[in-house]
C-alpha positions in Angstrom: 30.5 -22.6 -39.4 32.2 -19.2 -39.9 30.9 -17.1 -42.6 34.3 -14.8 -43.1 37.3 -16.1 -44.1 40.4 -13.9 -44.2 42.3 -13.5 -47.4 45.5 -11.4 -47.0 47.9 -10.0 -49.7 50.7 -8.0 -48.4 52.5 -5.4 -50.5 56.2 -5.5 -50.5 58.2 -4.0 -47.6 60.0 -0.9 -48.8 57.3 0.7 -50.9 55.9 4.2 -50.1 52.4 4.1 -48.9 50.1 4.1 -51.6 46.8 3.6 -50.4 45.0 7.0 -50.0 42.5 7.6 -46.6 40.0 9.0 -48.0 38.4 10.5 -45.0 39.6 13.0 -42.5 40.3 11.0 -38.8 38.1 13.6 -37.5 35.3 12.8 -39.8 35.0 9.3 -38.5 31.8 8.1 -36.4 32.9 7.7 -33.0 32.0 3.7 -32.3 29.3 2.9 -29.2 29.4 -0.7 -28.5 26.8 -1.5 -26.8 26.3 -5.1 -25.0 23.4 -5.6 -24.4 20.1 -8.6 -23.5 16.7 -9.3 -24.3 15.9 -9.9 -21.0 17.2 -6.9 -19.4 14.5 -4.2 -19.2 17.4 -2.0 -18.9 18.8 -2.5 -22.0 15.1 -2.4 -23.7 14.4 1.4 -22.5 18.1 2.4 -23.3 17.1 2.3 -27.3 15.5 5.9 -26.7 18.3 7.0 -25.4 20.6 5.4 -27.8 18.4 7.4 -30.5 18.6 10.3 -28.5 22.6 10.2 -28.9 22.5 9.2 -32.9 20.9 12.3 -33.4 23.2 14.4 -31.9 26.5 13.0 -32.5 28.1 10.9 -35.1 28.7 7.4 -33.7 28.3 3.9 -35.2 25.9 2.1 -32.5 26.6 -1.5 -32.5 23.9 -3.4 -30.5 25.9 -7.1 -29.7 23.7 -9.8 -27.7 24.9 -11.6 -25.0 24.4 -15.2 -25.1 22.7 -14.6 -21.1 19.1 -15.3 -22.4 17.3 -18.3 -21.2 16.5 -19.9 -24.4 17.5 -19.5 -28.0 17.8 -16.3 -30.3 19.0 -15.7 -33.8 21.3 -12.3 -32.5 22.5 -14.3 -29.4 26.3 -14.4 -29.8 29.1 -15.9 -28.0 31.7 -13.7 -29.6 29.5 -11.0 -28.6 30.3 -12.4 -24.9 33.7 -12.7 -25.4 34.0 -9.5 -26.4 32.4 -7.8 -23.2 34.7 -10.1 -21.1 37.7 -8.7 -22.1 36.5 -5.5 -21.4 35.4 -6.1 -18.1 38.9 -7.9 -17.4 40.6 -5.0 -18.7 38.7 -2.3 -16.7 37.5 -4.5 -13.4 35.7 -1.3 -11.7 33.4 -0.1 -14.7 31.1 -3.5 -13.5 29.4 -5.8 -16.1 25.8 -5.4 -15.8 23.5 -4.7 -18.9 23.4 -2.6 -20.8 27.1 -2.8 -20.7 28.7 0.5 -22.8 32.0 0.8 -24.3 33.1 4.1 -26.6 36.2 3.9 -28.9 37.4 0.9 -26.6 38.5 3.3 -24.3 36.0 4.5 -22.1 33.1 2.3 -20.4 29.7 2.6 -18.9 26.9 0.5 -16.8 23.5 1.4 -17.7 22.0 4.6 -19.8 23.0 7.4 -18.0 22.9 9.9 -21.3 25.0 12.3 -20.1 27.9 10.3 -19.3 27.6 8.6 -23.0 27.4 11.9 -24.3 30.4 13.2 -22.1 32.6 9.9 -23.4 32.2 10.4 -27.4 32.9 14.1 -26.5 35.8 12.7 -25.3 36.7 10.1 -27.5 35.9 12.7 -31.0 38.4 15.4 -29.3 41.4 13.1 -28.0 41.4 9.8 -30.1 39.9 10.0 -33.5 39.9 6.7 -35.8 41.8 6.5 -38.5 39.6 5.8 -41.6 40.4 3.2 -44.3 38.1 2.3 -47.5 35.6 -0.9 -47.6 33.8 -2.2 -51.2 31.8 -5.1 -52.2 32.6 -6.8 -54.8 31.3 -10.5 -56.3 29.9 -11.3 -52.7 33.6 -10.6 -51.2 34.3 -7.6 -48.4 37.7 -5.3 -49.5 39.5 -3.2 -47.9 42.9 -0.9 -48.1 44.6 -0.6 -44.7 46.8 2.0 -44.3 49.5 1.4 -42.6 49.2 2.5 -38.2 52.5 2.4 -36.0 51.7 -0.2 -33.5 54.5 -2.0 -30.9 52.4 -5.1 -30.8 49.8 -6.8 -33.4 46.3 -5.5 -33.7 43.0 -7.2 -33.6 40.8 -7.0 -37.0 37.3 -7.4 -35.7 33.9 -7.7 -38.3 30.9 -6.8 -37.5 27.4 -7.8 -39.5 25.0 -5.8 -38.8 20.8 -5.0 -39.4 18.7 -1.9 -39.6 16.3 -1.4 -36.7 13.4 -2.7 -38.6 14.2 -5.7 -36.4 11.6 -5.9 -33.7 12.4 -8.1 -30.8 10.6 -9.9 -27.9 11.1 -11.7 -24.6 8.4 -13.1 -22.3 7.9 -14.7 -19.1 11.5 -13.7 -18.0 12.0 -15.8 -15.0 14.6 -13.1 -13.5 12.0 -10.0 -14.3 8.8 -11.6 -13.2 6.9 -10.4 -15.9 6.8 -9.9 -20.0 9.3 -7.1 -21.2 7.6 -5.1 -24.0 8.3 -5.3 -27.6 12.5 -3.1 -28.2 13.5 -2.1 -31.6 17.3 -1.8 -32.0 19.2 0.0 -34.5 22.2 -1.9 -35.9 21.5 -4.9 -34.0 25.0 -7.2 -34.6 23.9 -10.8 -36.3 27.5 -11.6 -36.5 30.7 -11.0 -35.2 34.6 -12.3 -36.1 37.6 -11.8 -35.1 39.9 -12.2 -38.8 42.8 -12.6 -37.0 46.0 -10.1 -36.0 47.2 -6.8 -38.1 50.6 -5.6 -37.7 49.8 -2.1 -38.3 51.3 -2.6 -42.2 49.5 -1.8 -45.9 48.0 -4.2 -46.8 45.0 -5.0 -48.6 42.4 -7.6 -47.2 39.5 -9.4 -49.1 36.9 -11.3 -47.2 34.4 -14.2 -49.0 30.9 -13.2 -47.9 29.1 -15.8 -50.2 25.6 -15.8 -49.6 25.7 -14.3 -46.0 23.8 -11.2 -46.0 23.8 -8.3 -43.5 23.0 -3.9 -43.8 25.9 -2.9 -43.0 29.7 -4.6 -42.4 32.0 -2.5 -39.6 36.2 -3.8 -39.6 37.6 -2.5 -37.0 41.2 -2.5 -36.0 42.0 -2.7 -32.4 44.7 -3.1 -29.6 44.3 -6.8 -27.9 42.4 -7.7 -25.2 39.7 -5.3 -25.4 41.9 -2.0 -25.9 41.2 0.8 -27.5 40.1 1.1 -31.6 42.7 2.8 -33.4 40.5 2.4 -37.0 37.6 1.7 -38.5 35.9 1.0 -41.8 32.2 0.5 -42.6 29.6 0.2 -45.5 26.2 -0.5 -45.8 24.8 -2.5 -48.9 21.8 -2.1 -47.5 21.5 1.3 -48.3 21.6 2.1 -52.0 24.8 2.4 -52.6 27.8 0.1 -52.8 30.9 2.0 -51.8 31.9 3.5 -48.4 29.6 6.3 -46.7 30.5 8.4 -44.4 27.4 8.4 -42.8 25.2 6.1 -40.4 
């Protein structure tokens, strides 16, 4: 069952652009997926590190599960899997091992060196800032004004739901690790992720049904196909008290 359905009214071809971006490109988090497994010890000691790079640089730290785990989990996802593939297709050399790193959708990394994280949003801040576009909630529906982005070819819209790290999760008797793995706390572990469907690059303004699917925070991104790079991004967190779009994490 898919939580988000996509709603699209198009304004007519010919206007001026309207919509207003509200924040500067350069103001924009710089986005750190990271791809990740219960099961990997790896991926449990990167969420100091992880930490360590929230508090010195602005990025939006997505933590997406990879359905690898033997048995079930609630943050296990498929499209989370997908996702990673495309990636790894798209850059073969990078590797896909957990914790599997990728910054803006252009530049990737295999395990928790901090230094080359920290060199990569460096990177990715300086040479390709997002573009930033509004999100709101309103009557359990997701909205948002995209402006309008020069693309030759369509664009993915991706949605990602999203909780706080006051999620606490555990793994034991890990056939692959011989032992238990201690307890991990994640921030902004991904509970659900969507691809809406393609985006021509044009204004337009999106509204997306929610209905009683709750989540902290709700991250659209707009991207090139096949796992390329993010040209935009949107986010809010209900969670936090306020309803309209904050510019911070």
């Amino acid at each position: 069952m898919r939580y988000f359905l996509l709603i699209i009214s198009t304004f007519c071809a010919g206007l001026p652009l309207l919509i207003p971006v509200t924040n500067n490109a350069h103001a924009q988090p710089v986005i750190l997926e990271n791809f990740m497994g219960f099961d990997c010890v790896y991926s449990l000691q990167k969420t100091d590190i992880l930490k360590k790079i929230r508090d010195r640089k602005d990025t939006l730290t997505l933590n997406c599960h990879l359905t690898i785990d033997q048995g079930e989990n609630e943050y296990a996802l498929q499209a989370c899997s997908q996702k990673r593939g495309h990636y790894v297709v798209r850059d073969i050399t990078t590797g896909q091992e957990t914790p599997y790193s990728v910054i803006n959708g252009r530049y990737k990394s295999v395990g928790a060196d901090p230094g080359i994280h920290i060199s990569a949003i460096n990177l990715a801040k300086k040479e390709t800032p997002l573009i930033s576009f509004p999100l709101k909630i309103d009557n359990k529906t997701l909205m948002a004004e995209l402006p309008r982005i020069d693309t030759e070819a369509p664009l993915d819209l991706w949605l990602y739901a999203y909780d706080f790290e006051n999620k606490i999760v555990h793994k034991k008797g890990n056939a692959r690790m011989g032992s238990d793995i201690p307890h991990g706390m994640f921030r902004n572990m991904v509970k659900k992720l969507d691809k809406l469907g393609d985006w021509h690059g044009y204004q337009e303004s999106i509204a997306i049904p929610l209905h009683d699917f709750r989540a902290d925070g709700f991250a659209l991104i707009a991207q090139e196909q096949y796992g390329g790079p993010i040209l935009a991004l949107g986010k809010i967190e209900p969670g936090l008290s306020s309803q309209t779009s904050r510019s911070q994490n």
